[in-house]
C-alpha positions in Angstrom: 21.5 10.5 -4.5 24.0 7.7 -4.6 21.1 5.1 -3.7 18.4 6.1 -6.0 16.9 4.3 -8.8 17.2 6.1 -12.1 12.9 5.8 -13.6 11.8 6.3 -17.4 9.5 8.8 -17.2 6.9 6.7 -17.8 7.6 5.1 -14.5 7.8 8.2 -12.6 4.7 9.7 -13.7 3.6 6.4 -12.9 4.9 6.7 -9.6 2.9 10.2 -8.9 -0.5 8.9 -10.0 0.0 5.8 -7.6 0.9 8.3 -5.0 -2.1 10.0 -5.7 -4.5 7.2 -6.1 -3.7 6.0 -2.5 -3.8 9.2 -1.3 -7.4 9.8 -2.7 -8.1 6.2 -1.0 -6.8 7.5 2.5 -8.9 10.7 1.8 -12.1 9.2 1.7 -11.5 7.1 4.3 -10.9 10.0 6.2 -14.0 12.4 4.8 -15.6 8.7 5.9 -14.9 8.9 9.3 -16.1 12.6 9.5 -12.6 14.2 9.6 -11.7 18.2 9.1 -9.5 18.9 6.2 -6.5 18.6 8.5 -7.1 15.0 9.5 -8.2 13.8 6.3 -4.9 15.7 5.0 -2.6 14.0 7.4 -4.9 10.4 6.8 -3.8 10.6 3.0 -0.5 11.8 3.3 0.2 8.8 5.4 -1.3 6.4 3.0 0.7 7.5 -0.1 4.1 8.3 1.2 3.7 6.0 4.3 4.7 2.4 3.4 7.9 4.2 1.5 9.1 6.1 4.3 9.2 3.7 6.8 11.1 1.2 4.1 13.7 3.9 3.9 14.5 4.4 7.4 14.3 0.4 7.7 17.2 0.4 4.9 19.1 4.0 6.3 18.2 5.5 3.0 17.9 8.7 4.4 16.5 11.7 4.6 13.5 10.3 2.9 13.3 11.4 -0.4 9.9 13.9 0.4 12.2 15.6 3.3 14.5 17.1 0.4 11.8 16.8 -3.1 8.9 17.0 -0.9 6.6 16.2 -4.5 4.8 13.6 -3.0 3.8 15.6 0.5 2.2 18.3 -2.2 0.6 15.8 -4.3 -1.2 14.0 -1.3 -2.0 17.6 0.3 -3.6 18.8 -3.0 -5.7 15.7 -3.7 -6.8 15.6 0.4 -8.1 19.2 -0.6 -9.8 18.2 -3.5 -11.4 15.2 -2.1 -12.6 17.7 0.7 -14.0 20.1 -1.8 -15.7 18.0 -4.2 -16.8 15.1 -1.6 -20.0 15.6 -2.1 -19.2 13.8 -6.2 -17.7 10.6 -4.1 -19.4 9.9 -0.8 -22.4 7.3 -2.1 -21.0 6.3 -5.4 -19.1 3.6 -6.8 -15.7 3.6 -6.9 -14.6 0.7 -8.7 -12.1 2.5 -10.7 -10.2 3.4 -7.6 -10.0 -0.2 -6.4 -8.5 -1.2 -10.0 -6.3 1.9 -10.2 -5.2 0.9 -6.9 -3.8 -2.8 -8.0 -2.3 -0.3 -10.6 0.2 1.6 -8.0 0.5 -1.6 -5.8 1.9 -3.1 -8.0 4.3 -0.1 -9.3 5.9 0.4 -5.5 6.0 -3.3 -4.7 8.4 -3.3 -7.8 10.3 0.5 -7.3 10.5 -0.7 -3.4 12.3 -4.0 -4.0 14.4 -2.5 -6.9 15.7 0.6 -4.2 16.2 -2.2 -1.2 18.1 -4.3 -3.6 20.4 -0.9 -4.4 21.2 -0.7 -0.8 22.5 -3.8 -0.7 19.5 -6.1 1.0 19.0 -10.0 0.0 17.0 -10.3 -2.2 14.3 -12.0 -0.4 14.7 -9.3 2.0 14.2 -6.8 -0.9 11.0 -8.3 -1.6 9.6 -7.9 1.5 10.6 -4.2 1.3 8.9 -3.7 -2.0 5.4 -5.5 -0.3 6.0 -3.3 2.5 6.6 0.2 0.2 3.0 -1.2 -1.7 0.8 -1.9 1.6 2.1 -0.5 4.9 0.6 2.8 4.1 -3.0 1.4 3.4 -2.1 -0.8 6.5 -1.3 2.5 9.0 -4.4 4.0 7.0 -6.8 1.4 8.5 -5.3 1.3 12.1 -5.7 4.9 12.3 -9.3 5.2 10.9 -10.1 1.9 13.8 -10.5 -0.4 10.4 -9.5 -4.0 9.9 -6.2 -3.8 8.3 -5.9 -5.4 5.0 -2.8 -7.8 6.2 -5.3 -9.4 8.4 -7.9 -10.3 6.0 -8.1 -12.9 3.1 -7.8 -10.8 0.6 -5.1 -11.6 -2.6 -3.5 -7.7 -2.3 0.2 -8.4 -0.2 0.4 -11.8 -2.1 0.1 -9.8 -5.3 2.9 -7.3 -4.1 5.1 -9.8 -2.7 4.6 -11.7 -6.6 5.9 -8.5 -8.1 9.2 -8.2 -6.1 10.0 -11.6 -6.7 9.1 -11.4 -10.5 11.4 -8.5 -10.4 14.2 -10.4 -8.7 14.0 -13.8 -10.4 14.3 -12.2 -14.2 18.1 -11.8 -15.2 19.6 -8.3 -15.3 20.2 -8.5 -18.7 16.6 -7.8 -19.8 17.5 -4.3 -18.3 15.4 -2.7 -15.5 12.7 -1.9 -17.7 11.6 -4.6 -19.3 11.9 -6.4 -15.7 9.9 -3.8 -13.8 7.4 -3.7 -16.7 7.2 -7.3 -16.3 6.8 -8.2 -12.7 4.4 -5.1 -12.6 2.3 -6.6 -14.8 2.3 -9.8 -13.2 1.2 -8.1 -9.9 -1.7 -6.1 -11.4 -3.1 -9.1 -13.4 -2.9 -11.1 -10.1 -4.8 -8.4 -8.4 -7.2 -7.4 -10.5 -8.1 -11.3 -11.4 -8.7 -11.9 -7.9 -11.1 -9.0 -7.8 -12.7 -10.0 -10.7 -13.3 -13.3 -9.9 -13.8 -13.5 -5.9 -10.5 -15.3 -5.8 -9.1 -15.2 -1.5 -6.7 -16.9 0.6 -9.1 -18.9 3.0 -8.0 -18.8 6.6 -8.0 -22.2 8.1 -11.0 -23.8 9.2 -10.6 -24.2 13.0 -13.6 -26.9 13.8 -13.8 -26.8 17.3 -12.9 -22.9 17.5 -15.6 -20.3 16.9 -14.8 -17.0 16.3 -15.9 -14.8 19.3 -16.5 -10.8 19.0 -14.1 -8.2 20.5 -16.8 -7.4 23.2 -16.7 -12.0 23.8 -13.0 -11.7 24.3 -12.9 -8.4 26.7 -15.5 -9.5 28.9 -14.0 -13.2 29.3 -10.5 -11.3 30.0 -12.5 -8.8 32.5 -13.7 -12.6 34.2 -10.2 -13.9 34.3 -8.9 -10.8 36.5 -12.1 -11.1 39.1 -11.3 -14.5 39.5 
């Protein structure tokens, strides 16, 4: 393919465990939300081939690279089955390796993203917002479809982590090859991550003094007022 990004192996395999990871997160949140194999199939295909898709079709990369090596579609379908199988072993435990393994592939796509956007010829700052989009937007569709709080509108250091990598990734020279850059500004994204769930670490939202946050029941009822008025 005349736009694609030539991986070590190491970065591809990579690539397929991230893929899997966030497909194992969108299959729990699907077994959560007492889904049939189907759903919870469809829930965790979204959330690991999701946020690359629609950055292709954003860029005209296309068809999609699962439409012709459809890799990806078979990983997420096999770990939605396994989740369903064995999901009796998660539901009720701990998963805190998930959430760190997570930072893990975060941080890979927000660096593979931005390095494929920058081969089709996007600005750079551009790019990076491609690469943050290939990292979250699948988690993000994930949540909207399961009726949770997307993580883009909490306060949580995750797209600021993602958005670090693909400007890492832009701002070192090309001379350091793509490997040593990738390495690099994935690193830089994962530590960033992973320190910020260590340590509690947030982006406060501003404190609005004379505002206080209302309920989604607060607001419909005032709107329901308005139009009886």
């Amino acid at each position: 393919m005349e736009n694609a990004v030539i991986m070590p192996l190491s970065f591809a395999i990579l690539a397929y465990i991230g893929t899997a990871v966030f497909a194992l997160s969108g299959s729990l949140m699907g077994l959560n939300k007492r889904m049939d194999i189907i759903g919870v199939a469809f829930v965790a295909t979204l959330t690991g081939i999701g946020g690359g898709t629609i950055r292709d079709l954003l860029i005209g990369r296309t068809p999609v690279t699962w439409v012709t090596t459809p890799n990806d579609i078979f990983i997420c379908f096999a770990v939605a089955a396994l989740a369903c199988i064995f999901y009796r072993v998660f539901m009720g435990r701990t998963m805190k390796w998930l959430i760190y393994a997570d930072a893990i592939g975060m941080a890979l796509f927000s660096v593979l993203g931005t390095a494929i956007a920058l081969r089709t010829g996007s600005h750079p700052i551009i790019a990076i917002l491609f690469g943050a989009m290939s990292a979250t937007f699948g988690g993000i569709v994930r949540d909207v479809i399961c009726s949770e709080r997307p993580i883009l509108f909490s306060k949580e250091i995750y797209i600021s982590a993602a958005l670090l990598g693909g400007a890492l990734f832009v701002a070192l020279p090309d001379t350091l090859g793509f490997e040593i850059r990738a390495a690099i500004a994935m690193s830089a994204a994962a530590a960033l991550r992973i320190a910020a769930l260590l340590f509690s670490w947030s982006l406060d939202f501003p404190n609005y003094r004379h505002a206080e946050r209302k309920s989604d029941a607060e607001y419909i009822m005032e709107e329901m007022d308005k139009d009886n008025e």
